[in-house]
C-alpha positions as CSV (number, residue, x, y, z in Angstrom):
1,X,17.5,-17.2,-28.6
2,X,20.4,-19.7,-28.2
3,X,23.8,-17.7,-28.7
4,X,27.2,-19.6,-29.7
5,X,29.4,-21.2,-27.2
6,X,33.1,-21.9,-26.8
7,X,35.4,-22.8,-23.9
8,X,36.7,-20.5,-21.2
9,X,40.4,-21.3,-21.4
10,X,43.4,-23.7,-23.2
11,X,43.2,-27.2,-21.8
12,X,45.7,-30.0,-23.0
13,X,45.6,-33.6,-22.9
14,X,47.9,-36.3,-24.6
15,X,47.4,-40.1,-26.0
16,X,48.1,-42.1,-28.7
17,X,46.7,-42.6,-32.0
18,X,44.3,-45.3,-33.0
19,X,45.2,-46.4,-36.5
20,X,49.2,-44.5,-35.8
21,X,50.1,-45.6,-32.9
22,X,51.9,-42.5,-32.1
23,X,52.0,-40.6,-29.4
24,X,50.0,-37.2,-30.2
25,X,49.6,-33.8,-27.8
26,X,46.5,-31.8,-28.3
27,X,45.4,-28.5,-27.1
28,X,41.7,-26.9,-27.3
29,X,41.5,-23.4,-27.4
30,X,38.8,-20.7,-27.3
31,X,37.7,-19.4,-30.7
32,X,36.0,-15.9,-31.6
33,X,32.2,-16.5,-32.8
34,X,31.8,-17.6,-36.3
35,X,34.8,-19.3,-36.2
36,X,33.2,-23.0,-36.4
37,X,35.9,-26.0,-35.8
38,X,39.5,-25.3,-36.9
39,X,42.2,-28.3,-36.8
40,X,46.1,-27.2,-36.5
41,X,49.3,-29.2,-37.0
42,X,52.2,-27.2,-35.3
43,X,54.3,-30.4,-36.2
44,X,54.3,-28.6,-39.4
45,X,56.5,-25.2,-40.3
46,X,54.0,-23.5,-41.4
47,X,51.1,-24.4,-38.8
48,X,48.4,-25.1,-41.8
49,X,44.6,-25.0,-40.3
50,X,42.0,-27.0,-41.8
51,X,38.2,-26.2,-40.9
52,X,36.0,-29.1,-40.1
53,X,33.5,-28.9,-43.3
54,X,32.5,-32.0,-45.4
55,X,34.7,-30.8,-48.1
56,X,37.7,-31.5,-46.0
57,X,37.0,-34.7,-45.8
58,X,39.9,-36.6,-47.7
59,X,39.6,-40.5,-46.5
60,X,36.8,-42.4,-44.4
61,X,38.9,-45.9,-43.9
62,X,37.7,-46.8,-40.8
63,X,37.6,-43.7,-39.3
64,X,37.2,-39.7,-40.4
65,X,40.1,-37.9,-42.0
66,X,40.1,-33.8,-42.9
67,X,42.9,-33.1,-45.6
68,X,43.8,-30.0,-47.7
69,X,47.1,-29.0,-48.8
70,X,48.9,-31.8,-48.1
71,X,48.1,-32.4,-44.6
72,X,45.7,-34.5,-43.0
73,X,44.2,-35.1,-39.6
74,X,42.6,-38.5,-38.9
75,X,40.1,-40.0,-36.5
76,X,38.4,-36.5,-36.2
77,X,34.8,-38.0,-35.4
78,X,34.5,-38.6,-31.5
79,X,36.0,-35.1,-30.8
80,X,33.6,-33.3,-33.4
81,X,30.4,-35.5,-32.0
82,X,31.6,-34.4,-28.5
83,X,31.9,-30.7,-29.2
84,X,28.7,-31.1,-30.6
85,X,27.4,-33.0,-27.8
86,X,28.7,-30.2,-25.4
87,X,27.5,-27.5,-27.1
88,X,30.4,-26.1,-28.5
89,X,30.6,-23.8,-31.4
90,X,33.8,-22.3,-32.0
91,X,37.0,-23.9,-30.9
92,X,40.9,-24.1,-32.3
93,X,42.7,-27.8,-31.8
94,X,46.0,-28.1,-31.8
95,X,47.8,-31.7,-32.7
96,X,51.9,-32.2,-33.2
97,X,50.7,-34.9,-35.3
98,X,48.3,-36.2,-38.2
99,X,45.3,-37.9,-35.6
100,X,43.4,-36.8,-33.0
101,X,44.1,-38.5,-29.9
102,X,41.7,-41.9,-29.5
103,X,42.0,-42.1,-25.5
104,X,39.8,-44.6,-24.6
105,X,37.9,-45.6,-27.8
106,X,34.8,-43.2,-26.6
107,X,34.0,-39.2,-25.7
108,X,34.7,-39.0,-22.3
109,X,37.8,-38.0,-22.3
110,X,36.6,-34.9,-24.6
111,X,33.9,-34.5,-22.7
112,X,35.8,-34.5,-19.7
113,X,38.6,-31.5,-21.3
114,X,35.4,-29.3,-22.5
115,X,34.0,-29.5,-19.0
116,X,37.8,-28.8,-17.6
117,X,37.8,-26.1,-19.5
118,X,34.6,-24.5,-18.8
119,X,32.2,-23.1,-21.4
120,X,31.9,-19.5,-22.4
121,X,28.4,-17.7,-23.9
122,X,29.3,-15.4,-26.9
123,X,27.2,-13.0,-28.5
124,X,26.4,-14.1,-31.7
125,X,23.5,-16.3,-32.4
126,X,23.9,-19.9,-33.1
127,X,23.3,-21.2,-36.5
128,X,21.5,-24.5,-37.3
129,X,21.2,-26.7,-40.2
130,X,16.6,-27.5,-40.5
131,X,16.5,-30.1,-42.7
132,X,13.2,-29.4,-45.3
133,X,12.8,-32.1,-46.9
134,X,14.1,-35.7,-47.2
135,X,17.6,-36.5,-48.2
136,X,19.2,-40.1,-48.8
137,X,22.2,-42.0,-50.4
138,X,22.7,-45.8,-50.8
139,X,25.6,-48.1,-51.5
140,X,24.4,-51.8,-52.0
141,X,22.2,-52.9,-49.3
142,X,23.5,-50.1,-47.5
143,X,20.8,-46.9,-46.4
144,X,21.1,-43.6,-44.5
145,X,18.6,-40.6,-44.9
146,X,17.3,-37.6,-43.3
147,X,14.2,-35.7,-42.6
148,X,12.6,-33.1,-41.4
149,X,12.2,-33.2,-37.8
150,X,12.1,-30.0,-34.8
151,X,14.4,-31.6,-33.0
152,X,17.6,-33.9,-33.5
153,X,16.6,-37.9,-34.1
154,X,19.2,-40.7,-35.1
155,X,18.0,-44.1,-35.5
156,X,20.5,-47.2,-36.7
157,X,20.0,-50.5,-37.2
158,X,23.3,-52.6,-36.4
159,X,24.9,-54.4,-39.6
160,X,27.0,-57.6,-38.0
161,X,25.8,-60.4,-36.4
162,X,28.0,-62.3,-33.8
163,X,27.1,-64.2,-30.6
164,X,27.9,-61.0,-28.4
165,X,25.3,-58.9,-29.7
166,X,21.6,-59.7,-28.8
167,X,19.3,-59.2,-32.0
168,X,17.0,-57.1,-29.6
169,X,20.3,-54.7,-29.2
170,X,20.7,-53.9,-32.7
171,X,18.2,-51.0,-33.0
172,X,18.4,-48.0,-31.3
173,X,16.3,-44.8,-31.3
174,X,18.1,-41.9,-30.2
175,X,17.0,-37.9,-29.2
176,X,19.6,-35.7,-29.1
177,X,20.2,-33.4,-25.7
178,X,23.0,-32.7,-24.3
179,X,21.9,-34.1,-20.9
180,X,21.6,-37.2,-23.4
181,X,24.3,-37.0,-24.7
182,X,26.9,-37.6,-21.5
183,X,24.1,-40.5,-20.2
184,X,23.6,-42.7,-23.1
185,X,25.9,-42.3,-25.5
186,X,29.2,-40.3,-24.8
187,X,30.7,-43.6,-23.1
188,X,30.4,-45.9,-25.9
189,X,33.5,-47.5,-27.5
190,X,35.0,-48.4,-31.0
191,X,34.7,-51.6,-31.1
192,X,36.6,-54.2,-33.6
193,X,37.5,-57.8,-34.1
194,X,40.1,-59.5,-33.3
195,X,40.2,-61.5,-36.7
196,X,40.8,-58.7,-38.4
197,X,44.1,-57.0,-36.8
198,X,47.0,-58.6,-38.4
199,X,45.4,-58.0,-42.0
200,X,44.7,-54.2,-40.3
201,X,48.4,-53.8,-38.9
202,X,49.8,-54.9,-42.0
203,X,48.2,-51.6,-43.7
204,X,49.1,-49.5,-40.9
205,X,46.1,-49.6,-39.6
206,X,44.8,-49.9,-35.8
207,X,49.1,-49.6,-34.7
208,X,47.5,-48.0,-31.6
209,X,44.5,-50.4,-30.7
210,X,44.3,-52.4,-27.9
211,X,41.5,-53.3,-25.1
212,X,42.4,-50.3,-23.5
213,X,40.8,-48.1,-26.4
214,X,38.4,-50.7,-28.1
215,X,35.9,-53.1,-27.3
216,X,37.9,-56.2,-28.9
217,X,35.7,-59.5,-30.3
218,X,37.0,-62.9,-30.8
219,X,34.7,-65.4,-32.2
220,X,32.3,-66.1,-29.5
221,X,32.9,-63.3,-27.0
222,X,33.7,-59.6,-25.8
223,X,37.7,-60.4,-24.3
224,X,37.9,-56.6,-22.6
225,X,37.8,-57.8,-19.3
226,X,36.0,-55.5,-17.6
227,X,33.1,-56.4,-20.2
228,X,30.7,-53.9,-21.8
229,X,29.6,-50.6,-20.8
230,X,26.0,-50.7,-22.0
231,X,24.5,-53.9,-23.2
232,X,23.9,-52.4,-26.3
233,X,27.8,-50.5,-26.3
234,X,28.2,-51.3,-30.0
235,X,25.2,-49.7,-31.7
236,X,25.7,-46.5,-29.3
237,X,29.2,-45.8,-30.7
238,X,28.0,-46.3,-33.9
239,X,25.0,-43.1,-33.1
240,X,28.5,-41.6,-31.7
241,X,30.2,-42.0,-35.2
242,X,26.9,-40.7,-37.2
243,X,26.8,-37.2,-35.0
244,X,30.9,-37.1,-35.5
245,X,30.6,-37.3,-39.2
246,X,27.0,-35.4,-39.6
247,X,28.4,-32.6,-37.8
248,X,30.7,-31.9,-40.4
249,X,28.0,-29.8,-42.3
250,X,28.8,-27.0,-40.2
251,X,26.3,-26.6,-37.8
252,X,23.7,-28.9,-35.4
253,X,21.3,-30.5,-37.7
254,X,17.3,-30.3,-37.2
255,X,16.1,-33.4,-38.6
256,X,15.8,-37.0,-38.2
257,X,18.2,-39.6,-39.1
258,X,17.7,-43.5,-40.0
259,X,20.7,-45.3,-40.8
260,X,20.8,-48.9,-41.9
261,X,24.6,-50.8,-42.1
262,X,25.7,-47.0,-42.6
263,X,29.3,-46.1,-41.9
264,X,31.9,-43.2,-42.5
265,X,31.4,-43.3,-46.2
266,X,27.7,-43.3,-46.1
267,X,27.6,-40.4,-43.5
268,X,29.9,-38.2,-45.0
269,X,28.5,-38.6,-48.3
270,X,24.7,-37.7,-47.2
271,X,26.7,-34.8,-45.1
272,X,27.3,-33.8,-48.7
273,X,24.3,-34.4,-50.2
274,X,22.4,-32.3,-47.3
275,X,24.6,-29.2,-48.2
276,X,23.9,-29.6,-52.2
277,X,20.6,-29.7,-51.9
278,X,19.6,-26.1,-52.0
279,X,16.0,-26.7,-50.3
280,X,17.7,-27.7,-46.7
């Protein structure tokens, strides 16, 4: 029997926001069993809370954003594929602003806090999500399903092709452990282009981004200089993203996923399409 976990005590960290650029503080706190993942902006009077559950989800514009009554909090993905990552059940976040911290682009700086922390066994049992039978959504040439599987499975194909990214690096075949977790995939970056940032900053977008919380492209080349973290750094955050965004069913999945050019819109919408169907 596997039992819920949580952490031991409060642990605080600070940075700034990705697509913001503000500066944001955020505490984790334990949370009684049953309580799943609970966001909270105490920048706001009345402190709302907003659970992290697919029907939450108000934007996924580059990046994962809960929203309900008239708040949001962005960039919620590498913190909810951490906890997951970790093992963590139950847990309250405070933020003092509308995005979750981006640190340096990947989970090890959540993974770090939760293991500051320490985790706590609780007494109820954990819950998981056994996929039945197969689920998928498409958009264009884009693809993403699910099926059933005894353990947890994600497999992506990459979508972009540039002269930094080998063709033999673009498919990746990942099982899900926690031990796996922290050695393969918990150090992977965001990554982004850096064609693309004026037209981004002129939406408001990516304020916050710079090489010291992305892996940046120019035409030909990786400019970070201390290079890449794994060869195949780019298709790993992506498998970071899809646990982030998956996880927002409720509960860790038993299945197998295969995603093809997928990204926060495709995940979030077969993390609705999972809870719909009333065979899984």
């Amino acid at each position: 029997m596997i039992y819920q976990q949580t952490i031991n005590g409060e642990v605080k960290a600070s940075g700034v926001g990705l697509h913001s650029g503000n500066y944001i503080d955020m505490k984790l706190m334990p949370a009684p069993p049953n309580t799943g993942i609970c966001f909270r902006r105490v920048d706001i009077e009345s402190k709302p809370t907003t659970k992290a559950n697919i029907d939450a989800v108000s934007s996924t514009m580059l990046g994962t954003t809960l929203g309900e009554s008239g708040f949001t909090v962005a960039t919620v993905e590498h913190l909810l594929a951490s906890l997951l990552g970790m093992g963590i059940d139950n847990l309250f976040i405070e933020l003092n602003n509308d995005e979750v911290p981006i640190f340096d682009g990947s989970a090890a700086s959540f993974v770090f806090l939760i293991q500051e922390a320490g985790i706590q066994l609780q007494k109820e049992q954990r819950k998981y999500l056994k996929i039945k039978q197969k689920v998928e959504v498409m958009e264009g040439d884009k693809y993403a399903s699910i099926i059933p599987y005894d353990g947890y499975r994600i497999r992506l194909e990459l979508s972009f092709n540039h002269p930094a990214v080998d063709e033999e690096n673009k498919d990746y075949e990942y099982e899900f452990s926690t031990d796996s977790f922290l050695s393969k995939i918990a150090y992977a970056r965001t990554f982004g282009f850096l064609k693309d940032i004026e037209s981004l900053r002129e939406k408001k977008l990516t304020l916050g981004g710079s090489v010291d919380n992305a892996i940046v492209l120019d035409e030909n080349n990786v400019i970070n200089i201390e290079g890449l973290r794994y060869k195949d750094e780019f298709i790993r955050h992506k498998i970071l993203d899809v646990m982030g965004d998956l996880h927002l069913v409720g509960a860790p999945i038993l299945g197998s996923f295969y995603g093809k050019k997928t990204g926060h819109s495709l995940n979030t919408e077969l993390a609705k399409k999972i809870l719909a169907d009333e065979k899984n």
